[in-house]
N, C-alpha and C positions, 0 to 999 in steps of 0.2 A: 406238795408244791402247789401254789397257788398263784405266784406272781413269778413273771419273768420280762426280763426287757428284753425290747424290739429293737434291735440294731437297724440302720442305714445301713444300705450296701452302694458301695460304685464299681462299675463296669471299668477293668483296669484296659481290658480289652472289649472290644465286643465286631464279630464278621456275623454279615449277613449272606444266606446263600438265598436259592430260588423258593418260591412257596411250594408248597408240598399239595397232597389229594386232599389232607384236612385243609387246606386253606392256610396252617400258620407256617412260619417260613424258618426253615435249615437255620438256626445257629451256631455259635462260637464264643462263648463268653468267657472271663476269668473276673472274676467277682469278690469281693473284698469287703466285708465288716466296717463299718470304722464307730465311731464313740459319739454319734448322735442316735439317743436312742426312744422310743416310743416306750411305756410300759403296761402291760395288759395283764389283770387278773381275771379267774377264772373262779367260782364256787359252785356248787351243787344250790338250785335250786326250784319252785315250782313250776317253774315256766320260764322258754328263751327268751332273755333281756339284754340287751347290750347299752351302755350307757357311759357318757362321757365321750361320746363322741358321735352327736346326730347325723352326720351322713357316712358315719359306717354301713355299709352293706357286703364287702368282705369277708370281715369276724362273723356278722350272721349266716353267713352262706358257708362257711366251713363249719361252724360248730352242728348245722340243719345236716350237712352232710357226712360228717360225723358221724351224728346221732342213724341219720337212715341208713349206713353202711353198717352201724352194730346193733339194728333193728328196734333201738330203744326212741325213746320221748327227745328233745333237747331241754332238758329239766336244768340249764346251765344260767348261770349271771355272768355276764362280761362286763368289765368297765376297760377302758381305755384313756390312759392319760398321753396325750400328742403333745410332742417333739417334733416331730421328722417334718417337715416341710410336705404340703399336699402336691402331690402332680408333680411331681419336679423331677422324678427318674431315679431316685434314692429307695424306690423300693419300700416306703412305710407303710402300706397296706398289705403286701407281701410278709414282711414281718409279723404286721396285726394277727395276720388271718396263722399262720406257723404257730407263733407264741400261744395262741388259742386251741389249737389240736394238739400242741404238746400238753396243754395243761388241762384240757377236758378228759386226753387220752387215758390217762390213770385213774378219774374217777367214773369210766366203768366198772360192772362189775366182772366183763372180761375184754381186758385192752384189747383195742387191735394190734398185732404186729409190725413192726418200723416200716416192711413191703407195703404192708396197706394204707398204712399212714400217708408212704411217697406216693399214693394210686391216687389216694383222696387231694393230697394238695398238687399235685398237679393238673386234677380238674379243676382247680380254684385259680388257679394261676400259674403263667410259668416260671415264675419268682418263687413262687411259693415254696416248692423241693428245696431249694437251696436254703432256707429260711431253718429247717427242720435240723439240721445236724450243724455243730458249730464247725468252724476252720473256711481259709477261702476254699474253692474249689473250679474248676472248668466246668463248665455245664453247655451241655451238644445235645441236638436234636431241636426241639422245641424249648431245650431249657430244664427237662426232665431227666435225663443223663448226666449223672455229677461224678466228679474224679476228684479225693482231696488232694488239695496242693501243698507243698511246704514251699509257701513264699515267705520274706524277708520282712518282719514290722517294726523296724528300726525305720522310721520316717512318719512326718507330720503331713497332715493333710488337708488343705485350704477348701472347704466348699464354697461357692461361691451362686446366689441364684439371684438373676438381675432383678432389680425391680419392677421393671415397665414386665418384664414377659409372661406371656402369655401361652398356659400351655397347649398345644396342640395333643389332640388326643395320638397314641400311639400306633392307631390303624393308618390315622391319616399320615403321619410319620412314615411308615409303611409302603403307603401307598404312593405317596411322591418318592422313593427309591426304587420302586418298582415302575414307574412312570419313566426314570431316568433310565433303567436297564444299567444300572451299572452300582457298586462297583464290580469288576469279571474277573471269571478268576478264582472263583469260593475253594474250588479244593487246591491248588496254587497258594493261593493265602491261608485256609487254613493251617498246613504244613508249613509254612513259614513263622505263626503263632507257635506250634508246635516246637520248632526250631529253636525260639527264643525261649520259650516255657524251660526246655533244657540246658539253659546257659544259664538262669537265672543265680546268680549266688549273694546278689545285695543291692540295695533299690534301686539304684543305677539300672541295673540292667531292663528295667523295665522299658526304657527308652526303645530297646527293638520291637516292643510289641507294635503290631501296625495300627495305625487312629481307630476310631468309632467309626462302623459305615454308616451310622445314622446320624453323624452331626450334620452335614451337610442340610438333609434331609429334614433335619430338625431346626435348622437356620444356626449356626456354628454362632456363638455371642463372642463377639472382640473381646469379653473376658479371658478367654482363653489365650490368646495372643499374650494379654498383657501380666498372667501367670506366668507363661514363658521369659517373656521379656523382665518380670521381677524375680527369676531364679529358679522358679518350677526345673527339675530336670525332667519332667513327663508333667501335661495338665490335656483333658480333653473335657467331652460332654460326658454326663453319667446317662448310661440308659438311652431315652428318648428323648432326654432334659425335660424343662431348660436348665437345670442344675449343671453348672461346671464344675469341674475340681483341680489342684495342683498339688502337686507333690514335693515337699519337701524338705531335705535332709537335715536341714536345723531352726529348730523353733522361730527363734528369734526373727528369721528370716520369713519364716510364714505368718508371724502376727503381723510383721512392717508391711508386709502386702499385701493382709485381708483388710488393715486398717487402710491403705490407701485404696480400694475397694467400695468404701463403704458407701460413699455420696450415690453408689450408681447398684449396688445388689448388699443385699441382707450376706454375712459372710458368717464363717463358723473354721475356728483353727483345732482338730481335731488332731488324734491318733487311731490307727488302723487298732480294731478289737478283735481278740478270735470269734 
């Protein structure tokens, strides 16, 4: 195996709790694939290279750490071909950096183990774990704790990322939610995620999940509104954005709304991927 593509993921859910001793802070995520995707090849060769995408520095720091974890060189070639939108909350450098330890993983001469692999990308990021095995899944703690999920992928999905915005980095996200003290309540809400996680039986139901605690935080884009308001039954922020998304049950209906979308953010009418 040499090449594999990098999915986009959106946060269907995502609760924040209090930061921890390390400094990162309690989450609650359920995270979802969907069909925009990044594609990254891998080869064996004399010296780490990544290319095709100059301000990569993800893919090099997991293949670097890779290689020091099974004691060898990184005698590896990366290329990266981008798709996924930069900064936007979709997670394409998280994928980068996965798609890359899955495919350097087998050309040692003694792989590391799936454990170790989860050890290695979650020092790389807290995206990064979930990137590693396909299917959605919850991910608790920092992000490093995955459950797979059987969700529903019968539905279409509008990304949607404004033009004018500007991404704020994700500490500073962070830190204005922690400036607010709110939202309260983390294990209250978590078991209430829990609650609906259990109900789930068709895309509908995602409507109980409770919003993004980070849109706020992140400045919520009146896209979102007007997702809703064009038929979304669930539309929030991905991530830390400014990527929005909506969700919805028949095509037709998510192309007529990404097209009236356009004048004001770059849009994309996707399906959920495992």
């Amino acid at each position: 195996m040499k090449r594999l593509p990098a999915a986009a993921k959106i946060n269907l859910a995502l609760l924040v709790g209090p930061a921890r001793e390390d400094g990162l802070h309690e989450i609650v995520t359920v995270m979802q694939r969907i069909d925009i995707c990044d594609t990254v090849d891998v080869v064996p060769a004399q010296r780490l290279a990544v290319d095709g995408f100059r301000k990569d520095t993800i893919v090099r720091a997991a293949l670097e750490r890779l290689a020091a974890a099974a004691s060898v060189e990184p005698h590896w070639q990366a290329k990266i071909r981008k798709r996924i939108p930069l900064a936007a909350g979709l997670g394409g450098g998280s994928a980068d950096a996965a798609a890359a330890l899955v495919l350097a993983n087998p050309l040692l001469d003694e792989p590391l183990p799936a454990e170790r692999l989860a050890e290695i990308a979650a020092g790389i990021g807290t995206d990064v774990p979930f990137f590693l095995e396909p299917g959605p899944k919850l991910a608790e703690g920092a992000g490093e704790r995955l459950t797979a999920l059987e969700l529903p992928q019968d539905f279409w999905v509008v990304v949607a990322l404004p033009r004018r915005a500007s991404k704020t980095s994700t500490a500073d996200v962070y830190a204005r939610l922690d400036a607010t003290k709110s939202p309260a309540g983390f294990e209250e809400r978590r078991a209430a995620l829990a609650e609906a996680l259990s109900g789930v039986r068709r895309p509908r139901d995602f409507v109980a999940f409770p919003p993004n605690d980070l849109a706020e935080a992140a400045g919520r884009p009146r896209i979102v509104d007007d997702l809703l308001d064009g038929g979304a039954f669930r539309a929030d922020v991905s991530g830390a954005g400014p990527a929005v998304y909506g969700l919805f049950h028949h095509l037709a209906d998510a192309k007529r709304v990404a097209r009236g979308l356009r004048v004001r953010a770059r849009t994309w009418v996707v399906a959920p991927v495992w």
